[in-house]
Structures are given as C-alpha cells and as structure tokens.
CHARMM-style PDB file with segment names, atoms N, HN, CA, C and O in Angstrom:
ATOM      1  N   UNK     1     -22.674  17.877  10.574  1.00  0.00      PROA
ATOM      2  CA  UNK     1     -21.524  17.032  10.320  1.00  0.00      PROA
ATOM      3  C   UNK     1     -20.248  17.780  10.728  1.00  0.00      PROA
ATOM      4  O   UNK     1     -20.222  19.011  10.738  1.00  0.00      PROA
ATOM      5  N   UNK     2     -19.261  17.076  11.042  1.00  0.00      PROA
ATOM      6  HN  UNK     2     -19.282  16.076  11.034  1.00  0.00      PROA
ATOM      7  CA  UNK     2     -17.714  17.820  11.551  1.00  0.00      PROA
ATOM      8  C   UNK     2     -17.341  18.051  10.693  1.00  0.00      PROA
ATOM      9  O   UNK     2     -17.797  17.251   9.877  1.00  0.00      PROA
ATOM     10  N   UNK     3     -16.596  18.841  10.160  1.00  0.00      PROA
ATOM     11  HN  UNK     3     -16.225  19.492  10.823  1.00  0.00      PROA
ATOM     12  CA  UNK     3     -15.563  19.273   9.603  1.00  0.00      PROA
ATOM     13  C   UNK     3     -14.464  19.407  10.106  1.00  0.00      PROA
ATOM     14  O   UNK     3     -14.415  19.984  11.193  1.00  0.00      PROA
ATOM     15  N   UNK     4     -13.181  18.903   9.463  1.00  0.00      PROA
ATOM     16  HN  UNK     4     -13.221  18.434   8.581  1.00  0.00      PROA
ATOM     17  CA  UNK     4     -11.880  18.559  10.147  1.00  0.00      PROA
ATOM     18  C   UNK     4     -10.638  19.502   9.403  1.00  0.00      PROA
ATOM     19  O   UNK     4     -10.759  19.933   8.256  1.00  0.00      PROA
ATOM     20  N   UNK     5      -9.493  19.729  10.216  1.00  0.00      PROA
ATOM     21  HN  UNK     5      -9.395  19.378  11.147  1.00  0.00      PROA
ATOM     22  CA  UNK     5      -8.394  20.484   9.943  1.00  0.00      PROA
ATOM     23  C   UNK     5      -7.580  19.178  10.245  1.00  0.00      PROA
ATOM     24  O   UNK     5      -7.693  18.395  11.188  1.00  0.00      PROA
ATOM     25  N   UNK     6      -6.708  19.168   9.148  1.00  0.00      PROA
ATOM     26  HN  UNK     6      -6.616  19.804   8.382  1.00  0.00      PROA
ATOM     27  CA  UNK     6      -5.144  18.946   9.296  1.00  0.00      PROA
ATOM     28  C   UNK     6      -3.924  18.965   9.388  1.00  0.00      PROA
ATOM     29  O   UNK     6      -3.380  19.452   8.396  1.00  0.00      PROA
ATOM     30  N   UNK     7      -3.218  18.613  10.226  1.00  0.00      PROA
ATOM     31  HN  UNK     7      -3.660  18.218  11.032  1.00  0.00      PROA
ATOM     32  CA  UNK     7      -1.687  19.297  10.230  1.00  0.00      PROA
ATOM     33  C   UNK     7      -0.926  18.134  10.076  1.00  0.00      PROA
ATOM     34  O   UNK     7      -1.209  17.016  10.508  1.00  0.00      PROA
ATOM     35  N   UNK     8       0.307  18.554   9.270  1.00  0.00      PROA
ATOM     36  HN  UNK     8       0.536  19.462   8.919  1.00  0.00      PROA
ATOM     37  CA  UNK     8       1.265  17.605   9.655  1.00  0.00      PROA
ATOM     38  C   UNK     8       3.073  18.240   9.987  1.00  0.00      PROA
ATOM     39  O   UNK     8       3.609  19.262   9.560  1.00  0.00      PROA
ATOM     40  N   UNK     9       3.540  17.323  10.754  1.00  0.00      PROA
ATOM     41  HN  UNK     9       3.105  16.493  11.100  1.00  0.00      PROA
ATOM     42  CA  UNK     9       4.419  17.763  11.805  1.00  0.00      PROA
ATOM     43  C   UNK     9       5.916  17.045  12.157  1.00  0.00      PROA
ATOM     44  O   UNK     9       6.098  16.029  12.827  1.00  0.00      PROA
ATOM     45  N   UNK    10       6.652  17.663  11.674  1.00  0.00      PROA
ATOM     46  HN  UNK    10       6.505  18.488  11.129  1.00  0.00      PROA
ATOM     47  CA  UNK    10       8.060  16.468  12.187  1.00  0.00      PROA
ATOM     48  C   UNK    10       8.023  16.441  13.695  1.00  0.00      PROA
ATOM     49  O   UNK    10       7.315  17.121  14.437  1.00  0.00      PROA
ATOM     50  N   UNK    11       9.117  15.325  14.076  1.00  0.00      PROA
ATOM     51  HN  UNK    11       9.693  14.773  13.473  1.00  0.00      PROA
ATOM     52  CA  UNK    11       9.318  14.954  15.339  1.00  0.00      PROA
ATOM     53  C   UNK    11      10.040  14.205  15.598  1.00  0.00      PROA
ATOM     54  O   UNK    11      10.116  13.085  15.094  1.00  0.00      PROA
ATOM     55  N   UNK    12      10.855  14.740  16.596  1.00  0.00      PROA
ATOM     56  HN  UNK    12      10.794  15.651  17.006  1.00  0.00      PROA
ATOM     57  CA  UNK    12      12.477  14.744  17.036  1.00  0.00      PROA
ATOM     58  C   UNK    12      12.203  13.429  18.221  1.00  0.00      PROA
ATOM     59  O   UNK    12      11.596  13.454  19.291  1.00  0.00      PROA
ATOM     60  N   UNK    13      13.032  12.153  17.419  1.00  0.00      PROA
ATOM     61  HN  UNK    13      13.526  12.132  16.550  1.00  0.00      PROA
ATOM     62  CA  UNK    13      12.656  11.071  18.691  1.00  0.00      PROA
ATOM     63  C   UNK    13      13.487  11.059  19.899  1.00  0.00      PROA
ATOM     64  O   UNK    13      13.621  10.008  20.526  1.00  0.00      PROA
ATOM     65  N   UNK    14      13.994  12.027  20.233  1.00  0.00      PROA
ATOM     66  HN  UNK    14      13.885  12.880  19.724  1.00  0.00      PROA
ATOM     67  CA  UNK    14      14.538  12.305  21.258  1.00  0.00      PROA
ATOM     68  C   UNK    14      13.600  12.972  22.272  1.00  0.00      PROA
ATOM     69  O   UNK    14      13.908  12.963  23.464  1.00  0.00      PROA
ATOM     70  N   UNK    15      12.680  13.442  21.927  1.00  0.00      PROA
ATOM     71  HN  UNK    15      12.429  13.449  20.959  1.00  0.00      PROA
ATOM     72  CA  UNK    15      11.897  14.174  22.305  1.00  0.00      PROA
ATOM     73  C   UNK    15      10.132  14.118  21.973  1.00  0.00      PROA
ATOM     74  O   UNK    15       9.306  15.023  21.854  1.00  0.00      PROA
ATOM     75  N   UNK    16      10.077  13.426  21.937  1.00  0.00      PROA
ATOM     76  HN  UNK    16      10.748  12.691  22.034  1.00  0.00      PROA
ATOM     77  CA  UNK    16       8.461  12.365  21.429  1.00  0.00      PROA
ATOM     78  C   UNK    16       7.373  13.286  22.092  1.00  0.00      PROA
ATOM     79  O   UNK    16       6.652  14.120  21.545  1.00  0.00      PROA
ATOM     80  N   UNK    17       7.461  12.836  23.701  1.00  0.00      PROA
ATOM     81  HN  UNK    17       8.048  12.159  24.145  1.00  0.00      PROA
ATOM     82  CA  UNK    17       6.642  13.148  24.794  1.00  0.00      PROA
ATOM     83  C   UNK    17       6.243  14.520  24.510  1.00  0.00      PROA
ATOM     84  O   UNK    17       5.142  14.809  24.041  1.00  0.00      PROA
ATOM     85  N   UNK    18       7.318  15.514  24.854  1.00  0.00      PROA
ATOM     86  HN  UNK    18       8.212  15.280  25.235  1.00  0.00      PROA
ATOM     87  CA  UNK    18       6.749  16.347  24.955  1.00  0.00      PROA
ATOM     88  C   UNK    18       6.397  17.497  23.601  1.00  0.00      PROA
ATOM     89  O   UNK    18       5.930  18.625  23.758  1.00  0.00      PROA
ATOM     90  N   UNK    19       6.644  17.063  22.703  1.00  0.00      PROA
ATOM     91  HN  UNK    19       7.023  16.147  22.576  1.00  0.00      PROA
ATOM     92  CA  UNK    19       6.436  17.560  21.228  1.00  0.00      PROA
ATOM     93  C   UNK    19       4.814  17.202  21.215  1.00  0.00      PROA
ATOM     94  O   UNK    19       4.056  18.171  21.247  1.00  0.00      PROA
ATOM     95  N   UNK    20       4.095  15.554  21.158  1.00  0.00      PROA
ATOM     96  HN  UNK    20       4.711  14.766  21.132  1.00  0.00      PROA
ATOM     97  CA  UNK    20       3.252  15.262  21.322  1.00  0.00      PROA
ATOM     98  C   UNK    20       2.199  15.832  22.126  1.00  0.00      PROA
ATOM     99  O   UNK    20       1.107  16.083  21.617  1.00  0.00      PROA
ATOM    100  N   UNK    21       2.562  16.167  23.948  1.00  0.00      PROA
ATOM    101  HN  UNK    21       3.449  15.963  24.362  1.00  0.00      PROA
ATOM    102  CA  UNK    21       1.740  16.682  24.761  1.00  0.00      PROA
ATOM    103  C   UNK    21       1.887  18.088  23.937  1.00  0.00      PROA
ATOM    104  O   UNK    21       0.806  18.050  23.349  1.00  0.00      PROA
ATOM    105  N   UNK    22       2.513  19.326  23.492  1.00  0.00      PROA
ATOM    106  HN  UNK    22       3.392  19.356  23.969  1.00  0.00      PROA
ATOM    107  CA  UNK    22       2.423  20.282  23.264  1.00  0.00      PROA
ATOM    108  C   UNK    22       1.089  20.199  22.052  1.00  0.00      PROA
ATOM    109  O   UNK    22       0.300  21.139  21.957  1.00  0.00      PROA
ATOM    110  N   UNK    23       0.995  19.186  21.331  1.00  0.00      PROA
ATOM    111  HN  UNK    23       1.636  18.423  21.407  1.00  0.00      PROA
ATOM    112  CA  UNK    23      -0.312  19.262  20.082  1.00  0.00      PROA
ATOM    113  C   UNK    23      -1.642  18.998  20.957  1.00  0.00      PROA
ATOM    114  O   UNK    23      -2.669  19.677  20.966  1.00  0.00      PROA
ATOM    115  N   UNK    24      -1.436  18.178  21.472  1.00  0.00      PROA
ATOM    116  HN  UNK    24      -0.602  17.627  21.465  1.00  0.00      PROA
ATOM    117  CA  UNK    24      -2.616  17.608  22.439  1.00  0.00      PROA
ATOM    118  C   UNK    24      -2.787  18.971  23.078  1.00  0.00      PROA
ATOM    119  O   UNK    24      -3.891  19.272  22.625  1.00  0.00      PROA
ATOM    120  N   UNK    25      -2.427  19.957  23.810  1.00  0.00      PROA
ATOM    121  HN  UNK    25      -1.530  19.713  24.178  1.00  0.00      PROA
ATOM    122  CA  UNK    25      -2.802  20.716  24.813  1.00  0.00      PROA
ATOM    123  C   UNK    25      -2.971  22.014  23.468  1.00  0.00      PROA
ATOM    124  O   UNK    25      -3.033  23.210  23.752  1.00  0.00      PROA
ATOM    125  N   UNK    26      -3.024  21.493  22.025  1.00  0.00      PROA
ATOM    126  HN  UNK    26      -2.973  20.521  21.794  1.00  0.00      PROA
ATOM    127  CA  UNK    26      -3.676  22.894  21.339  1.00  0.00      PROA
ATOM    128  C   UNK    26      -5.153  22.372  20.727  1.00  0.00      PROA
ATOM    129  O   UNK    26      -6.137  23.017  20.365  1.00  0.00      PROA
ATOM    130  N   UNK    27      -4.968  21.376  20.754  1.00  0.00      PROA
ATOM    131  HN  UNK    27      -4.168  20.852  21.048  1.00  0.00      PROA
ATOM    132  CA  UNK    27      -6.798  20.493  20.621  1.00  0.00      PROA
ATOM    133  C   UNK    27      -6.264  19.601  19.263  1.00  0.00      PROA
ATOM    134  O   UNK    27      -7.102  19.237  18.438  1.00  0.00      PROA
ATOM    135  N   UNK    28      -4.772  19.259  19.074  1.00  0.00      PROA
ATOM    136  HN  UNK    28      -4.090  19.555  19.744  1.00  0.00      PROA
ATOM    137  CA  UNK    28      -4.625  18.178  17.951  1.00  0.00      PROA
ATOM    138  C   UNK    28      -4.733  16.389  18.785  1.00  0.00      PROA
ATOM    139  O   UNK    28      -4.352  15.912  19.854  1.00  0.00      PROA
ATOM    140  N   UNK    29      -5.487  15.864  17.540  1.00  0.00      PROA
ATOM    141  HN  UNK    29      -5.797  16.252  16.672  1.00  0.00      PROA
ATOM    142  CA  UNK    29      -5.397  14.439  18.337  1.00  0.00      PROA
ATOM    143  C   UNK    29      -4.592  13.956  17.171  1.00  0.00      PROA
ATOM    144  O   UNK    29      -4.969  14.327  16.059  1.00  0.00      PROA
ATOM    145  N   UNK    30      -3.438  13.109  17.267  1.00  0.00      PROA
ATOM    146  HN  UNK    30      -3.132  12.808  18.170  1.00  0.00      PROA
ATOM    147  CA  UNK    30      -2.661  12.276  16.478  1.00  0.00      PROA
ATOM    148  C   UNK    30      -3.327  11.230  15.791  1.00  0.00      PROA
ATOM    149  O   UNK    30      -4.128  10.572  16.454  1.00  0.00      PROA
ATOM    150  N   UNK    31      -3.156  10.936  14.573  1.00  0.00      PROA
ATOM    151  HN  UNK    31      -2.506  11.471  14.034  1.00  0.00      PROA
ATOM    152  CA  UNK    31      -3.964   9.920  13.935  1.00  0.00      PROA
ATOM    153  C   UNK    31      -3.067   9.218  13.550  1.00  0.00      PROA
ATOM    154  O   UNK    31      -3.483   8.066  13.425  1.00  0.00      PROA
ATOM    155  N   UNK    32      -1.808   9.337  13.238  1.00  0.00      PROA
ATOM    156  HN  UNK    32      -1.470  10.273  13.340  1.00  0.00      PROA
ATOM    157  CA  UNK    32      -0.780   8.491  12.817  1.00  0.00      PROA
ATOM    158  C   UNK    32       0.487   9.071  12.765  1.00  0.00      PROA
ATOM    159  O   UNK    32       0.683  10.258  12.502  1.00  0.00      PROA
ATOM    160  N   UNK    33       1.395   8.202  13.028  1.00  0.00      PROA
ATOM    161  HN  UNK    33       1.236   7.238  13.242  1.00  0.00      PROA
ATOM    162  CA  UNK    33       3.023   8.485  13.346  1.00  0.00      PROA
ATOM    163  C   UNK    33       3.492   7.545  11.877  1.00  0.00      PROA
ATOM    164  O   UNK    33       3.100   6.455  11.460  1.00  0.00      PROA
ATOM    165  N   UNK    34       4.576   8.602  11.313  1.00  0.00      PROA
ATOM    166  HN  UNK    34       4.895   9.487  11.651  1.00  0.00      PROA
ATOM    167  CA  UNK    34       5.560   7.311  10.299  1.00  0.00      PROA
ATOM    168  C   UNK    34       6.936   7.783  10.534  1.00  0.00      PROA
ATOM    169  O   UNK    34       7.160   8.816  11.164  1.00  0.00      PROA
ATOM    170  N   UNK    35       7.996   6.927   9.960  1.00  0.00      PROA
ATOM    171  HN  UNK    35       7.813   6.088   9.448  1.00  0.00      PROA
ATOM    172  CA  UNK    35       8.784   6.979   9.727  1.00  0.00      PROA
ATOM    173  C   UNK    35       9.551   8.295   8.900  1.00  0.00      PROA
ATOM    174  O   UNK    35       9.048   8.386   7.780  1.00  0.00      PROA
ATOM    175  N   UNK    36      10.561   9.280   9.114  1.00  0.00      PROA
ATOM    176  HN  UNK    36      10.969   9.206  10.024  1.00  0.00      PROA
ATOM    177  CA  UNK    36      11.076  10.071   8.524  1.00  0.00      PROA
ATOM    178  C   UNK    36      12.021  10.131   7.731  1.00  0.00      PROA
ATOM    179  O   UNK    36      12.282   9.004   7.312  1.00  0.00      PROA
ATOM    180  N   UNK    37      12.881  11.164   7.180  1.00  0.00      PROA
ATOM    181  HN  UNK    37      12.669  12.080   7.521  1.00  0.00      PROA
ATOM    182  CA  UNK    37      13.913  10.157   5.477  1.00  0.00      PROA
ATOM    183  C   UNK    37      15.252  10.489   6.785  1.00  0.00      PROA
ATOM    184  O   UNK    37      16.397  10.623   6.354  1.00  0.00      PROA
ATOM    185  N   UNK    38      15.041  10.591   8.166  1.00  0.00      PROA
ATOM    186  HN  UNK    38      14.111  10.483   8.517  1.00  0.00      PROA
ATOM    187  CA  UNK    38      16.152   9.931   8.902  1.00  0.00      PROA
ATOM    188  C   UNK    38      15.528   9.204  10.071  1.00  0.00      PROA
ATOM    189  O   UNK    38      14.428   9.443  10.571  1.00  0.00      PROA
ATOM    190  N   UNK    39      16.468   8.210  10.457  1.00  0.00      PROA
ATOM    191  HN  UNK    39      17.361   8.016  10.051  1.00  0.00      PROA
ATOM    192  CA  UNK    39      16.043   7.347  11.836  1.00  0.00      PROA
ATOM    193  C   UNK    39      15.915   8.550  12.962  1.00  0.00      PROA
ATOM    194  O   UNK    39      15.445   8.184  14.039  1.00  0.00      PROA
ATOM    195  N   UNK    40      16.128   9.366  12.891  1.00  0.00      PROA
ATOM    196  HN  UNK    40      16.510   9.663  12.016  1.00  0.00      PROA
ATOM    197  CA  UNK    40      16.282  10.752  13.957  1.00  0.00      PROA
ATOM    198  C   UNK    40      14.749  11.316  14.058  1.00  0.00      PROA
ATOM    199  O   UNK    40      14.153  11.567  15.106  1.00  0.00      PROA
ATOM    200  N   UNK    41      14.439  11.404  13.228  1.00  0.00      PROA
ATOM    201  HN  UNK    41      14.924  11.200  12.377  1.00  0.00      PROA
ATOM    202  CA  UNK    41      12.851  12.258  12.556  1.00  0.00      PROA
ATOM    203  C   UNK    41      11.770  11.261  12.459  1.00  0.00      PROA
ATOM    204  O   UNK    41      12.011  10.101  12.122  1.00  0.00      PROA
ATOM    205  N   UNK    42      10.702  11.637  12.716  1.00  0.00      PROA
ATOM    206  HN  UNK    42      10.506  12.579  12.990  1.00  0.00      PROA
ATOM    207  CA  UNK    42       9.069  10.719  12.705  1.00  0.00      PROA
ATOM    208  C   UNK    42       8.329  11.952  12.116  1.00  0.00      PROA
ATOM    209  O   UNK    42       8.846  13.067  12.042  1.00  0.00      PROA
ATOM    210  N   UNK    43       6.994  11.630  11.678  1.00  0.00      PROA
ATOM    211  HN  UNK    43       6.575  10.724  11.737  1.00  0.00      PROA
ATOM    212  CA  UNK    43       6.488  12.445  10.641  1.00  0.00      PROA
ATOM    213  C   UNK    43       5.044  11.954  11.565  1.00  0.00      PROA
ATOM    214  O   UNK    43       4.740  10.771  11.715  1.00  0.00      PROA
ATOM    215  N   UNK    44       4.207  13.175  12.163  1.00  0.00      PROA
ATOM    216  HN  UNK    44       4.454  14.136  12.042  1.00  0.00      PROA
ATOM    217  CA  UNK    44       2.964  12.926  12.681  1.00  0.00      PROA
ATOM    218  C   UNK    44       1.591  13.615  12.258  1.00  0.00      PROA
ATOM    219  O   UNK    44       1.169  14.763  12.393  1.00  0.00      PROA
ATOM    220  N   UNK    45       1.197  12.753  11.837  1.00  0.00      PROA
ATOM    221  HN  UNK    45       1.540  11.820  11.727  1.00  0.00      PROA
ATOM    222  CA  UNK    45      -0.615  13.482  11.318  1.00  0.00      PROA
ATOM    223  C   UNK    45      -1.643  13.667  12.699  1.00  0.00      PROA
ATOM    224  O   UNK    45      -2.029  12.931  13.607  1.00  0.00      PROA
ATOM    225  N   UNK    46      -1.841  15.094  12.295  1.00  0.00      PROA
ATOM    226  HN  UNK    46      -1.526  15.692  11.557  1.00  0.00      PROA
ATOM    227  CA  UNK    46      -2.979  15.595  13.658  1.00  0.00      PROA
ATOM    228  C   UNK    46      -3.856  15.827  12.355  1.00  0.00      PROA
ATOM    229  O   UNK    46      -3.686  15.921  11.139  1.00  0.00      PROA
ATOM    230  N   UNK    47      -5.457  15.891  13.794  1.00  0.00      PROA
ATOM    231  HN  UNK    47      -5.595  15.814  14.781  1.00  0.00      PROA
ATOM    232  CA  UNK    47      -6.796  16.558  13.294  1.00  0.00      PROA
ATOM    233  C   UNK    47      -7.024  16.782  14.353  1.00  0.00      PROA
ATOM    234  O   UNK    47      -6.629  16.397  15.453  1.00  0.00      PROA
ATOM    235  N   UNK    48      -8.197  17.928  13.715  1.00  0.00      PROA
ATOM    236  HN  UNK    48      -8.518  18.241  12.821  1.00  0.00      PROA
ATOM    237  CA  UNK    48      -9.050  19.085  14.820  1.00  0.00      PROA
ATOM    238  C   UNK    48     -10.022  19.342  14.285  1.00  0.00      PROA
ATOM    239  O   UNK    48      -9.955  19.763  13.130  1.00  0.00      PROA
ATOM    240  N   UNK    49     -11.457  19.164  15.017  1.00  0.00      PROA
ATOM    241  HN  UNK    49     -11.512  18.822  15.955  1.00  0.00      PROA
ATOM    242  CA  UNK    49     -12.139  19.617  14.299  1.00  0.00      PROA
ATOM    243  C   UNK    49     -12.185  21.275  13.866  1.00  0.00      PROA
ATOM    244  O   UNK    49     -11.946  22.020  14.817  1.00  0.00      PROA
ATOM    245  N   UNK    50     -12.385  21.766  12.920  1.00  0.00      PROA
ATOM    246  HN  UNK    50     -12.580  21.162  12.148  1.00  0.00      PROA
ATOM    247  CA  UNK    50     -12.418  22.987  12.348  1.00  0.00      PROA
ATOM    248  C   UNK    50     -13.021  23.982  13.144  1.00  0.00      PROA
ATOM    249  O   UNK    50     -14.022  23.755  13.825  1.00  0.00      PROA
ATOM    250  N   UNK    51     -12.305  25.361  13.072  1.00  0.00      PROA
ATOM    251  HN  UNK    51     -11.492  25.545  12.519  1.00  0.00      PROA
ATOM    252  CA  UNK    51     -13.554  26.189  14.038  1.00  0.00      PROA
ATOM    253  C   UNK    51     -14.295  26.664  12.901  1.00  0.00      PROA
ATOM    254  OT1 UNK    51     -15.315  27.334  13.065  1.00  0.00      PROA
TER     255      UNK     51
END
C-alpha cells in the first residue's frame, strides 16, 4: 500500500505558474488550491508518495 506525505504551501497569485511548476519538478502533485485570508495569497495542498 502507498503511503503519502503532505505539504502545505502559500501562493503568490501573481506568480501561480511558476511556484506550481517548482512543486511538480520536486515530485509534489497538487490536490487542491483555496482561497487565502488575502485576495493576494492561495493556500495549496501537495502529496508525495513517502520515501
């Protein structure tokens, strides 16, 4: 069975793309984006499976 790691991560919507590609190219896949306590900020949940 997998076993999973989680991170979670602010994120500057000025800058989405490449905040995003930088998790992706460490082996995080995004599971969900929300809203942050400013319209400026997004709040993103990664997983990985565990080493």
């Amino acid at each position: 069975m997998t076993t999973w790691e989680y991170l979670t991560a602010p994120v500057l919507v000025h800058n989405t793309k490449a905040i995003l590609d930088n998790f992706g190219r460490d082996g995080w896949e995004l599971v969900q984006i929300v809203p942050g306590l400013n319209p400026e900020n997004l709040v993103a949940y990664f997983k990985r499976p565990a080493a």
